[in-house]
N, C-alpha and C positions, 0 to 999 in steps of 0.2 A: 426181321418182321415175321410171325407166325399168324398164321390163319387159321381157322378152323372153319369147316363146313359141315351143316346139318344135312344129309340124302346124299347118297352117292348114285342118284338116276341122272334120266337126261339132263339134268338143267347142272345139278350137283359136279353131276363129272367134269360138264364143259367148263363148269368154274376152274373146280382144279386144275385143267388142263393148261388154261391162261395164268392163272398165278403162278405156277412151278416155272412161266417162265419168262421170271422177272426176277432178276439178279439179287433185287432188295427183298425179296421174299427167302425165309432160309427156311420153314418150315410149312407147310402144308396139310391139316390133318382133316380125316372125312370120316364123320360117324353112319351107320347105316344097320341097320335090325335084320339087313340079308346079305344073307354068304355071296350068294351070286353075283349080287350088285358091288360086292366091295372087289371080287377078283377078278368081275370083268375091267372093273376100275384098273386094277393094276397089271392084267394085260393088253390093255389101253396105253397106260404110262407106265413107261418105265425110269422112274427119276429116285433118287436119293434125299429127295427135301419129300415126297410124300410117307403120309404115316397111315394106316384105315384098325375102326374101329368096331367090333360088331355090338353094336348096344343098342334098347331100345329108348327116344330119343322121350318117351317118359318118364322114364328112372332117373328123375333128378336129382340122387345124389354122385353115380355113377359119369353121370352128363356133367355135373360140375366140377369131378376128381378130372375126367379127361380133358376138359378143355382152360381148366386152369393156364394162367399167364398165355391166354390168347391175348392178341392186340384187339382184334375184331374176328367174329362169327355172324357166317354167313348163313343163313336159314336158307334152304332150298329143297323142304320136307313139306308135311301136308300143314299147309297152312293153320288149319285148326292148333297145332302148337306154338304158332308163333307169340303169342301173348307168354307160355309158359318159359321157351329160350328166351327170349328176351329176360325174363326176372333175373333168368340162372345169368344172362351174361352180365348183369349189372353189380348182380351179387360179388362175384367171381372177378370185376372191373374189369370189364371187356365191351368195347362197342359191339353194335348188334345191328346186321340191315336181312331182309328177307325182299323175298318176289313178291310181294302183292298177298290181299286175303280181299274178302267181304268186308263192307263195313259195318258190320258188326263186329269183326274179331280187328279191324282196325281200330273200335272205337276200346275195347280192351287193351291194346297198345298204349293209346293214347293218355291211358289213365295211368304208365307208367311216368307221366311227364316228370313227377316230385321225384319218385326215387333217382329217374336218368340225372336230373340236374343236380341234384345232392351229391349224386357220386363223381360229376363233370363228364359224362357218356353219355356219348349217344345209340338212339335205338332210333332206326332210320329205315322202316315200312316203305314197299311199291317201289324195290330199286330189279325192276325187269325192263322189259321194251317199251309198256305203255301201261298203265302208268310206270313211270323212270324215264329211259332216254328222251320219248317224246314231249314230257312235262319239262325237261330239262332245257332242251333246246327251245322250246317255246320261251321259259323267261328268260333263255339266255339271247336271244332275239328281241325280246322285249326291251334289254338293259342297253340297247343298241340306239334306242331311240329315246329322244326329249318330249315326246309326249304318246303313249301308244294309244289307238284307236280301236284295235279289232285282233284278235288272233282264231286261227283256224286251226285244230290238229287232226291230221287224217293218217293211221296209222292202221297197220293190219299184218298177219302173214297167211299164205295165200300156199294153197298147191300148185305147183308145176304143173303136175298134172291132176287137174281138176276131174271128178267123178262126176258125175248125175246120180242120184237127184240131188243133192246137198254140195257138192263142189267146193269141197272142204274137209279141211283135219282135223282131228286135236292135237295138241303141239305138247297140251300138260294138264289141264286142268278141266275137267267139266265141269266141276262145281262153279266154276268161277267164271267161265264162260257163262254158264246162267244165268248166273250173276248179274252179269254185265247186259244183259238178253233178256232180264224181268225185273231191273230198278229203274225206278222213273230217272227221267232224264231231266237236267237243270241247265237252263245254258242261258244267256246272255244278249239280248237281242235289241239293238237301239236305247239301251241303256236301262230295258223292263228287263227285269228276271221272270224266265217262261218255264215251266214243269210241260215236258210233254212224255211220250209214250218211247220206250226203246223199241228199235228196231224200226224207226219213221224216220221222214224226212229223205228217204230213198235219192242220193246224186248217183250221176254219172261223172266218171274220177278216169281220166287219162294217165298214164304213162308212158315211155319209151319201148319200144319192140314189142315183147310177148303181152305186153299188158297195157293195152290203147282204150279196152272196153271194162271197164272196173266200176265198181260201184261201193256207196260210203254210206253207212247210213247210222243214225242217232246210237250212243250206247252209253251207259253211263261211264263217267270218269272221275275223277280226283282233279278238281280244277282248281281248287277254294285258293292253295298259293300262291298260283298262278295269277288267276286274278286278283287276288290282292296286294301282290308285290309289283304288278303292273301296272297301279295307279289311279285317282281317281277320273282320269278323264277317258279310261275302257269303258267301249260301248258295247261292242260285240265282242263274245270267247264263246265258241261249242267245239265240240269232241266228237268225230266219229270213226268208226270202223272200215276200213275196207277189206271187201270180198270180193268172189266173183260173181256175176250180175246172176240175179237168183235167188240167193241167199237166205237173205232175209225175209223174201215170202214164204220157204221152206218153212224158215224159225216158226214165223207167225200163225203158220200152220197151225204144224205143233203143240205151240203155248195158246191158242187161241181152244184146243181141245182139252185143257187143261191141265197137260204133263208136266209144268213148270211151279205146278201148287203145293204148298207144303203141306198136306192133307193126307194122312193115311187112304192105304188104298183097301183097306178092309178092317174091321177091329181085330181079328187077329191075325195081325200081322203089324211091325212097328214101319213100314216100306211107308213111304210118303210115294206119290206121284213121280215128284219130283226125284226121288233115291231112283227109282227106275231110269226115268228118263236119262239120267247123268252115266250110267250103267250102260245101259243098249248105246249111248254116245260114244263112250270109250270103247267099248265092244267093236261097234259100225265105221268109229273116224278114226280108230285108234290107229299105230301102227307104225313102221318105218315110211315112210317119204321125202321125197324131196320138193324143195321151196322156195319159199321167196320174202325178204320183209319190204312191204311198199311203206316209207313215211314221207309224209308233205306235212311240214309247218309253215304257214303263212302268217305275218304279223306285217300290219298297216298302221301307221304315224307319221309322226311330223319330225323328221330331223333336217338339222340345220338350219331351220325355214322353210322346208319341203317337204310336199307329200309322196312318202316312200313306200316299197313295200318291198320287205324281205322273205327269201322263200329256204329254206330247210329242207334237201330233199335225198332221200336216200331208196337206191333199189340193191338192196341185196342177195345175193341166190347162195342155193345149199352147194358145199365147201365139198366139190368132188372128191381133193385129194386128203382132206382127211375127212371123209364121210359124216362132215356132220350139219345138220341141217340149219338155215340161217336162222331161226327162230334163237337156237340155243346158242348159235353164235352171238347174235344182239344180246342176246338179253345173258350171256358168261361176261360179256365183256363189259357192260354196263354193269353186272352188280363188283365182279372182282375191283372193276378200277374203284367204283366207290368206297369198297373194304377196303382198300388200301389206301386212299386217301385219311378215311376212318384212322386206320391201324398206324398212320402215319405221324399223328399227332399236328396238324396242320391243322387240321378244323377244332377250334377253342369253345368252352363253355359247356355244354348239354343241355340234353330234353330228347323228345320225343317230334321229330318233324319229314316231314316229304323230303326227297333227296336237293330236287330244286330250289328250297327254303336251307339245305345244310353245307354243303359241300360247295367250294366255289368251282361256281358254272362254265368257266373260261378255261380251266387247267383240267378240267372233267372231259370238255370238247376235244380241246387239245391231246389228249391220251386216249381216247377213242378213234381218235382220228389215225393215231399212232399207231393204233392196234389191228385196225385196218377196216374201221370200218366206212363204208363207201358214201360217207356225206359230206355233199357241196352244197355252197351257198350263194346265192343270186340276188340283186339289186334290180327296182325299175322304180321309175317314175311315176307315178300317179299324177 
């Protein structure tokens, strides 16, 4: 089985780290546009199934000589190219999953749906922590019950140690964090579809030990497969984020001054508001740290003739002994297993869909589980 990954940064590297070390994997390759990033790469690893590339990941012709007779390619680059790897991997007959983008540059994906199924490939978008693991295990909870009524996802990764005023990092993405921080939010509530505001709806969110006092609040998500593979008689589905208690009134801040606008901040100059804000973000939260990923899915129905409620809950902390923080943990081993499911030739047919719509959800859990990541599952009564 060969692989191929797009960035050889934090997210990039963690991938390769987990493929190279799986038996059925024989070859591993990482494209990257910097010297630095590919040597740190390979004084990181040292294995003989890995191969590094120094290209720039828009010269598509050089991008599709290299990654020729991939099984599947992993995008874990700036999002903005995802629409464009993608073509090259369909061209070239290679599945294709990346970390997440805007939906914007997802609705460009989506437009590749003719060519993926023409060629029986798939291009399989938002295979990171949230959206991916936690969409995952939601309808994989769902398929669990004879009739679903409700599902909850609360999902986040958090500092260890929390700073003031913000009490928070970036893990990868500002842009996308904003993202997710200034599109309305769509959720599901007694059976009415509500549009409300991100960054509302402010809970308090327990967990075990260091994180008793937490907080979740509205952001947007990727729900649409979710709920529609869960059934017509879902009444409730929303999606929120957890941070530490604070948080979100920082954002509101903020975006309430208007740093989150896409409005130039002078005529000359092409800098939007928002280009700044994402900038001094990565500047301010950027950084080495250590962490934590909190997720809670909760899904309520009717099985057997009972009313149930299943709970999805996972606390993960950053990986002392090989230094690396649980964000990139969750989310290497949630996109590798799914390339490799991809690359595996087990999932039949093509197009263009969420990972929880492609991939079966049961041998996905199953091998995440394997890999080590720390999620248990609970039953009560209703």
């Amino acid at each position: 089985m060969k692989l191929s990954i797009i960035g050889a940064g934090h997210m990039g590297s963690a991938i390769a780290q987990h493929l190279i070390e799986h038996d059925h994997v024989s070859l591993v390759q990482i494209c990257d546009a910097h010297t630095r990033s590919l040597q740190k790469l390979h004084d990181t690893l040292d294995s003989p199934k890995l191969r590094s590339f120094q290209v720039d990941a828009r010269d598509d012709r050089t991008m599709a000589s290299i990654l020729s007779d991939s099984d599947c390619i992993v995008a874990a680059s700036a999002p903005a190219l995802n629409p464009a790897l993608a073509r090259i991997a369909l061209t070239i007959g290679s599945h294709f999953c990346d970390l997440g983008s805007s939906h914007a540059i997802l609705q460009k994906e989506y437009k590749l749906n003719s060519l993926a199924e023409e060629h029986g490939l798939w291009v399989v978008p938002n295979c990171g922590l949230d959206p991916g693991l936690a969409n995952m295990l939601a309808l994989l909870g769902a398929q669990q019950f004879d009739q679903v009524e409700s599902i909850r996802i609360r999902a986040g990764d958090v500092p260890l140690h929390p700073e003031p005023p913000f009490n928070f990092r970036i893990s990868w993405s500002s842009e996308k964090l904003l993202d997710d921080y200034t599109a309305p939010v769509v959720r599901l509530e007694n059976g009415v579809e509500i549009v409300e505001d991100p960054l509302s709806g402010i809970e308090r969110i327990q967990f075990p030990g260091a994180f008793a006092q937490m907080e979740a609040f509205l952001t947007a998500g990727t729900l649409e497969t979710v709920r529609t593979a869960s059934g017509p008689e879902l009444q409730s589905i929303d999606h929120k984020t957890i941070r530490w208690p604070g948080h979100a009134e920082q954002m509101q801040f903020l975006l309430a001054l208007g740093f989150g606008e896409e409005k130039n901040i002078d005529v000359r100059t092409h800098l939007t508001y928002r280009d700044v804000l994402a900038r001094r973000m990565r500047q301010r939260m950027g950084g080495d740290y250590q962490d934590a990923v909190l997720l809670r899915i909760t899904v309520c129905g009717r099985k057997d003739g009972r009313a149930q409620e299943l709970t999805y809950q996972m606390i993960d902390t950053f990986d002392t002994e090989r230094n690396m923080t649980s964000i990139r943990r969750c989310t290497s081993i949630t996109a590798a297993t799914i390339a490799m499911q991809l690359a595996s030739g087990s999932v039949r047919k093509g197009g263009v869909g969420a990972p929880e719509g492609v991939v079966p959800l049961q041998a996905f859990h199953d091998s995440v589980l394997k890999a080590g990541l720390p999620i248990t599952e609970s039953w009560r009564d209703l």
